[in-house]
Structures are given as C-alpha cells and as structure tokens.
N, C-alpha and C positions, 0 to 999 in steps of 0.2 A: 703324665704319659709323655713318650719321646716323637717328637711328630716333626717328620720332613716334609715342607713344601718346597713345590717344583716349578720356578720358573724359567715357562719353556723358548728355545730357541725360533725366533721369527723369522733368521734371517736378517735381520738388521743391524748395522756398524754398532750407532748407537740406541739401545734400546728406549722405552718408555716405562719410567717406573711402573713397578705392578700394584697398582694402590690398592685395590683389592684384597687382593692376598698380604697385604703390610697389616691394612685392617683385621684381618681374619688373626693376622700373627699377634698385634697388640691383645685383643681378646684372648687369646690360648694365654698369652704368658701374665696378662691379667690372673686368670683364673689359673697360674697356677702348673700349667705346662711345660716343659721345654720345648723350645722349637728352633729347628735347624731352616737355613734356607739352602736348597740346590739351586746353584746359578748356570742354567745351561743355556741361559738367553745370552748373560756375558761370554763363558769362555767357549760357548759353543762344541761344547761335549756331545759327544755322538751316543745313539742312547745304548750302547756296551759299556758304555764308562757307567749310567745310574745301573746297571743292574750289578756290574762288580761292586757300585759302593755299596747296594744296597747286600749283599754279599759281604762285607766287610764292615759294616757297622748294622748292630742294630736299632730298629725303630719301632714301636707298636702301631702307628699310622703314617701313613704318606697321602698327600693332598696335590690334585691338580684343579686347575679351576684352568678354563677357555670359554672365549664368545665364538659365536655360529660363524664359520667360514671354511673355504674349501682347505686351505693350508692347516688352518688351526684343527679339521676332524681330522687329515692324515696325520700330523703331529699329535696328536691324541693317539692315535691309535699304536703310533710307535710306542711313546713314552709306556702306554697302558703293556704293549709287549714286553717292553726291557722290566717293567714292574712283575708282572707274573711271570717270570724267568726268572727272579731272582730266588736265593735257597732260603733265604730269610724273610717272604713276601708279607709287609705288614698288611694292617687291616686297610683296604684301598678305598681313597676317597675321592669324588670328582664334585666339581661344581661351576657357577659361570651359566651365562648364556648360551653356551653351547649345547650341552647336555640337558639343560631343564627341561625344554619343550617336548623332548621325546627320550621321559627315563629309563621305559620300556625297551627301546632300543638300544639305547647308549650301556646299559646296564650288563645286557649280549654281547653285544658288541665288543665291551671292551673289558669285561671278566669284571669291572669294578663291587668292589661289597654295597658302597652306597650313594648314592647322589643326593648334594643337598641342592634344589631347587629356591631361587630364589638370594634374599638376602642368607647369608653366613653365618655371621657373627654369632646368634643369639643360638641357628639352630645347632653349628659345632658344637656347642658346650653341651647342649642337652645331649648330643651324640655319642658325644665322649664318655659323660657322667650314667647314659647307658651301658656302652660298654665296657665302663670300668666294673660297673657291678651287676654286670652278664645281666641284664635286662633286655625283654623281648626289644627290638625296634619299632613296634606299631604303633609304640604313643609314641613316637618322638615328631612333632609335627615339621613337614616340610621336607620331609626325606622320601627319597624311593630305596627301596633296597630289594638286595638278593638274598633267600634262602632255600637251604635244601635245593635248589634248582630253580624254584619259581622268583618271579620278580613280584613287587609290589609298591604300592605307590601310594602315601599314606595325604590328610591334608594338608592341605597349607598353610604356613602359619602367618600371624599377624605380622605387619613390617612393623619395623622402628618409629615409631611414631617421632620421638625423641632420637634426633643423630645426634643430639651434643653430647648424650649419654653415652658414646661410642668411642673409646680413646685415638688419641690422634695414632696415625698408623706407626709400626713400630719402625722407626727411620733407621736407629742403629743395629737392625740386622743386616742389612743391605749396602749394596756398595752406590754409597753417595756418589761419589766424585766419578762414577760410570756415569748413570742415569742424570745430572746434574750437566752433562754436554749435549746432553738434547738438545738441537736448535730449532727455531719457531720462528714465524713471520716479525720483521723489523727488529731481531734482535743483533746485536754484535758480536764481532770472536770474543768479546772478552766476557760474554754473561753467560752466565750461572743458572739453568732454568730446571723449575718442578712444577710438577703437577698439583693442584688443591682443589681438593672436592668441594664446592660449596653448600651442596645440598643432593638430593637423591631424587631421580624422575623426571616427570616432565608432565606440563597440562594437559600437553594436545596429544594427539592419537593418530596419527600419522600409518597410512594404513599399508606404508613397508616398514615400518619399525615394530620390532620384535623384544621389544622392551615388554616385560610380562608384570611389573610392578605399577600397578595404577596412583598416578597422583604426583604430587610433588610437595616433598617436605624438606624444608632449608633448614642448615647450619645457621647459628646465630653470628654476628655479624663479630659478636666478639671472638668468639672461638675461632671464625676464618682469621681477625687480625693475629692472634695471640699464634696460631699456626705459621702464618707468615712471616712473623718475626723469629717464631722460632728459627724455619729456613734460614734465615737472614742470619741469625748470629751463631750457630752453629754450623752451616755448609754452607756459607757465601753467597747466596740466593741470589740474584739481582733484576729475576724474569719470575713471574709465574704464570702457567699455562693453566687455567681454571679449564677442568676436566667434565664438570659438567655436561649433562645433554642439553641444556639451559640455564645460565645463568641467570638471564635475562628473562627471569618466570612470570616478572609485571615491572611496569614502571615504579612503583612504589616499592619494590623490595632493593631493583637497581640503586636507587636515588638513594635509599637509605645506606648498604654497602658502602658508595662510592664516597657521600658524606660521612661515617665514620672512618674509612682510611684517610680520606683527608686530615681528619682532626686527629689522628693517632700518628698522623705522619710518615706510615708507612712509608712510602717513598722506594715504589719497587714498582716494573714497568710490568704488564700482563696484559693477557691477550682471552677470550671467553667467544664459549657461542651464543646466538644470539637471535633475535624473534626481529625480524623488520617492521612488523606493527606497533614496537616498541620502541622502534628508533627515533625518536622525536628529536631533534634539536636542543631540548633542554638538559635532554638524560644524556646525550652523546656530548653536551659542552661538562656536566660535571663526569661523566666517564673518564674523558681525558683529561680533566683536570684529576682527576686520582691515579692516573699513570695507564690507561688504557694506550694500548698501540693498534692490537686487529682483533677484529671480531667475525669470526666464523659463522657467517649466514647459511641456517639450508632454504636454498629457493626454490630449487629442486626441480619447477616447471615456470617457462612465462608464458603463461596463457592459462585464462582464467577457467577454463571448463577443464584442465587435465586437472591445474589444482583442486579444484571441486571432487573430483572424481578419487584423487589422493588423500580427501580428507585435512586438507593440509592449513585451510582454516586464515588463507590468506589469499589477497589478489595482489595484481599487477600493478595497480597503483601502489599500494603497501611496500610493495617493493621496490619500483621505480625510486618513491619518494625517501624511502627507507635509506637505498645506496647514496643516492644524491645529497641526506641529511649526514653521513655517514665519510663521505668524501669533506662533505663542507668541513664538518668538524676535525680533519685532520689525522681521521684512525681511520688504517688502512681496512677495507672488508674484504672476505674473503666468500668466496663463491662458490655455492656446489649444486648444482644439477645435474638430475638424474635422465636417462631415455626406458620408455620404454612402458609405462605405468600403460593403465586401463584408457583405451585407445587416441593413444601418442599418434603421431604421424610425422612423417621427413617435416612437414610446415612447424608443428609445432617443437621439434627440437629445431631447428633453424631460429625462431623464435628466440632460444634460448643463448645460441651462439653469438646471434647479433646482439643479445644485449650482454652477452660477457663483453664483446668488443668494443662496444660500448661506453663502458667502464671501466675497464683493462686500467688498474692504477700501477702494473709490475708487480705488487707485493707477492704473486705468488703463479708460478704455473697452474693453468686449469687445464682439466681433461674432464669427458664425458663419459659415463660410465653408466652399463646396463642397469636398469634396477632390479634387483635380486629378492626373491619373496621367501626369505627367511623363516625357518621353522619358528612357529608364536607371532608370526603378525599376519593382519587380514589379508595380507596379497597371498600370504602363505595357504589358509584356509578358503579363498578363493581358486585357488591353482588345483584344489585336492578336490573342489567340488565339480571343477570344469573336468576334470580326468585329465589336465596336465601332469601332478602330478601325481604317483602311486600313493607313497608313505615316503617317512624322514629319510627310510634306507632308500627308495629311489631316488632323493634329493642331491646324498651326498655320494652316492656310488656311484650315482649316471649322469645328474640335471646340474649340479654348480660344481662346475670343473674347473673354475677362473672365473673371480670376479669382472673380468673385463669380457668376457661370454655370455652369453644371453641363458639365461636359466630355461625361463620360459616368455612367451611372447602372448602380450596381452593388447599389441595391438594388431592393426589391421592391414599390415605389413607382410610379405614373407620373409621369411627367415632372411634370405638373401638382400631383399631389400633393407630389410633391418642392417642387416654388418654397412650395406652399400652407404647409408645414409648415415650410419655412427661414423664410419671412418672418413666420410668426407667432413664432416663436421669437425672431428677434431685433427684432421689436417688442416681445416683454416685455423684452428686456435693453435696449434702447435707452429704454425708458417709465422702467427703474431707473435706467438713468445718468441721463436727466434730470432725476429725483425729486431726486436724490441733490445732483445740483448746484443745485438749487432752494433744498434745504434748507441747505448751504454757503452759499450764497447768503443766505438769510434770517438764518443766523448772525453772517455779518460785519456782515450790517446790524446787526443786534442792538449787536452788541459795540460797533459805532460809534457809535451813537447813546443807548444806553442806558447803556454804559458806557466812553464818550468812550473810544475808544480812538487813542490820537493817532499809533499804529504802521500808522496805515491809509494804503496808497499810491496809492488812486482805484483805479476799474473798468476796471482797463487787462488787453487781451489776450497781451500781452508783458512 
C-alpha cells in the first residue's frame, strides 16, 4: 500500500526529529509498503497545500500521530480538515498520545477511520493486512475505529516486549541535515545533534504523566551503540540527545551503557533524562567519563509532602544530594518544576525557586509552569472525579488553552492568587537569568578589550 505520513508543523525554526513516525515508517517498508513522508514541520505548509497534494497524488492511507497538548489538538484538527477535504481522501489514520485516551472522541472529532492506541509498529501492520483483504476491524487489537457511524474501541494489544526486534528508524526518509541543527544544552555551533531512543517507558507513575504504557523495557546496549555510530558515520552526529522518559531506569543499567560506550569508543557528547535517586557519584563520574554533558532532572516539587502527594517517589534530600553530586561531577543538570499539583501553596513553590537559585549553573533558562492533568494520567481522572472537569471535549475546548494557564487548580489557592504567585516567581528566576547573562556579557567584554582576546567571534545570536 501507498501510505503518507504527516509531520506536523509546531512552529518551531528547528524542528525535533519525529522518531516515532521514522519508527512506524521502518516497519511499513519492512513489511513491504511504500511510504511517503509530508514535511509540513520543515517547510511550513499551510494545510491547503496537504489537501491539494493530497488531490494530486494518490495514496491508500495517510497517518498522523500527536501527543496531548493545546497546540497539537488544534493542529490536529486542521490537518484532519485539509485531509477530509481532499477529492482523493485516503483511509485516515491517527495515533500518539494525543488521541489514545479519548478514541471516542478524537474519532468525531476529527472524521478519522481509525486510531491506533498505544505502541504502532506491530498494530499498523495488522491494520493494514486487514484492510488489504477487506477484513472486519474488530480483531485488529489496539485500535479504535469508525463504522457505518458508530465508533468502537476494540483491546489492547500486548507491547513490544522485545524493542531490539524493532528496526532502527527509517533515517533516510527524512531530512537529516534539518533535524540534525537541533541544539541542546552545552553543545557547540558546530554539533550535529539526534535524538536515540534507548528503551521505552518508565518505572515510576508520576501522577501528571499520561504516559499509558506501563513499565519500562530497554534497547540492548549494543543496538544503542551500533545506532549511534550509525549517526556518526553517515550524518555527522557529534551530540546525541537520548529521548527517553528515562534513561537512567537503575543504577545498573546506567553503568552498564556508559561502560560499554566507553569500550566501543563511541566518542560522542549526549545529554538524557534522569532519576536524582540515581545520581550517585559513581554512575555521574562514569557518565561523563562516556561523554555525558546534561542531564534533565524532573523535580518537579521541593517539598516533601507535595512530592508524596505527586507520587513522585522522591524526596528532598534525593534531590538536594542528587544536584550537588551532579554539579560535582561536572555535567551540567537541568531542572524542571512544576506549580500547582494537589495542595501546592505560594510556600511551597517558593520552595522550589530558592532552590533553582540555588543551583543556577547557567546551562539553561528555567521557568515555572502550571501542572496540566492530561487526558490518561491520575491528575487527569482526579479532575473528572472532583467535577473540574466534564470529558476530554471540555478539556481541550474550554480547560487547557495554554500550557503556561492553569487548566485546573488543585490547590488551595484562588485562581487569582495562583497567576499572583506563578508570576512573581518566575520574575525572580527570569530577573537571575538576566543578571547572569549580563554579567557573561560584561565578561567577554572584559576579556576583549582588556585582555585582547583575539578568540572572540562578534555578538552574534547563532
């Protein structure tokens, strides 16, 4: 079959590869496919252009895949227009976090034939190999679909136990040398940076994350190396941004990675997220001895009774000692807290402020941002039970209008005082990034003028 995937436009200069859908694309043309990719993330095609191509070439399927957010449903919902507007409307297909939680909806919503829920890979194929030979869709596990009018929602299927069994993503459909200027914390103008799955999932349960695949099952350490080099000697690679929700799943799987890139010599800088319970001093000195630069902490709350309440499976000290082992060892951490979880208060994001300030190593602007309870996660099924909110369509029609908005408020705050308290917050941390870049600022003057520094390449933003 002829199958167009759609990646869609964020908004953004330079995009993030869509590793996802590369995946989903290796798989089709494993088995046998053809598959086109629409690039409207690059050149920013307005969505008249897909439904003329889609008018001008045909295809038997067209695939979109998005995760939950306010930009990605209204983008959703275009692309899904400019697709049923077209005179040649293949069979349409949605997938992603976005849609899974509520197929029911998304399925109205957006005229789609089927939603695959969940992992891709395994249930495309069976989707396909349906209706290639006009077979009902009720056994195809993991789908929801449309017929006749009615929607339905069939189960779920088993994940990938086995990701090494999952070919590496199809690199040469896609425009390398776009996505490859991604830049990432402590990198140079002159690297080259990708994204690498190193495994799927995550242990902990996090009760704003809306991640629906329970567990966590790792790529073997060879297959990450054997990927990585791929990068390397085919697009120049010289960064990789490990995409995980965790790399850092246990101390023992770290150690073991970091020890075989060492011996294989990889020899390529990257940056991962990471668990502060995990940061020990021995894992963070062979991290960077394997080319670690930053590692992306969610901390998300400092104070121990909101973490508790977040499920988050972590304290304060954990963290304190986490950053401090993390600092010592020379890789920059990167810091994210959330306001606003089950009863937050001005004290305890304050809390959180002073210990970014703290900390503050420069590597990266931070800002605070509402916590958001996502269709598929227990903030989300708490929100429905308290009669915050209705259903998914009140979610995204009324209640998350901008991530930097308060969806719903779960503490003991009013509305009012909530914005009062976000925004004095992150005026203090926006007043330090300034400071800070000020004082950078006044340094290279320094160094150039005072002490001719002839290594200096002008005030340039790029």
């Amino acid at each position: 079959m002829r199958i167009l995937l759609i990646t869609y436009d964020n908004d953004s200069f330079i995009q993030w590869f869509p590793q996802g859908m590369a995946y989903v694309a290796a798989t089709l043309l494993k088995f046998g496919h053809e598959v086109e990719i629409y690039e409207q993330d690059i050149h920013h095609y307005p969505e008249s252009h897909l439904t003329q191509y889609l008018n001008d070439e045909y295809f038997d399927v067209v695939g979109l895949s998005f995760i939950g957010g306010y930009y990605e449903y209204k983008k959703a919902l275009l692309i899904s227009e400019a697709v049923n507007s077209s005179n040649q409307r293949p069979f349409y297909i949605l997938g992603g976090f976005g849609p899974s939680p509520g197929p029911h909806y998304f399925l109205k919503k957006t005229n789609a034939d089927a939603i695959i829920m969940g992992e891709g890979e395994n249930t495309i194929i069976d989707l396909l190999n349906h209706l290639q030979e006009k077979k009902d869709l009720k056994d195809v596990l993991g789908i929801a679909y449309s017929k006749n009018g009615k929607t339905f929602v069939n189960q779920s299927r088993p994940l990938i136990e086995d990701v090494d069994s999952i070919p590496m993503p199809a690199y040469h459909l896609f425009n390398i040398e776009h996505y490859r200027l991604l830049r990432m914390p402590n990198c140079t103008k002159s690297d080259f940076i990708m994204p690498v799955l190193s495994g799927r999932g995550c242990t902990f349960t996090c009760n704003f994350c809306y991640r629906m695949d329970k567990g966590f099952r790792g790529r073997s350490n060879e297959a990450i190396i054997e990927e990585i080099k791929y990068l390397q000697k085919n697009y120049g690679i010289t960064y990789i941004a490990f995409s995980d929700e965790l790399l850092m799943s246990s101390i023992g799987r770290t150690m073991s990675l970091c020890e075989d890139m060492i011996k294989a010599k990889v020899n390529i800088k990257w940056d991962c997220s990471g668990r502060l319970n995990y940061a020990k001093p021995k894992v963070l000195k062979l991290m960077k001895e394997a080319g670690c630069v930053f590692i992306n902490y969610g901390i998300e709350a400092y104070d121990d009774q909101i973490l508790k309440n977040m499920d988050k499976v972590l304290t304060t000290k954990q963290i304190e000692n986490g950053i401090t082992a993390t600092l010592s060892s020379g890789i920059s951490p990167g810091y994210n807290i959330i306001f606003g979880n089950i009863d937050e208060s001005r004290e305890t994001l304050m809390k959180g402020v002073d210990f970014l300030l703290k900390h503050d190593d420069g590597g990266q602007m931070r800002t605070i941002r509402p916590v958001t309870p996502y269709p598929g996660s227990p903030l989300y099924d708490l929100a429905i039970k308290k009669g915050m909110i209705k259903d998914i369509e009140d979610f995204y029609e009324n209640k998350h209008t901008n991530s930097d908005l308060m969806t719903c408020n779960f503490t003991q705050l009013s509305d009012e005082e909530f914005y009062l308290a976000l925004m004095e917050a992150n005026e203090i941390l926006l007043d330090n990034y300034q400071k800070r870049v000020r004082l950078d600022t006044k340094k290279t003057l320094e160094n150039l003028y005072l002490k001719k520094d002839a290594s200096f390449r002008g005030f340039r933003q790029t």
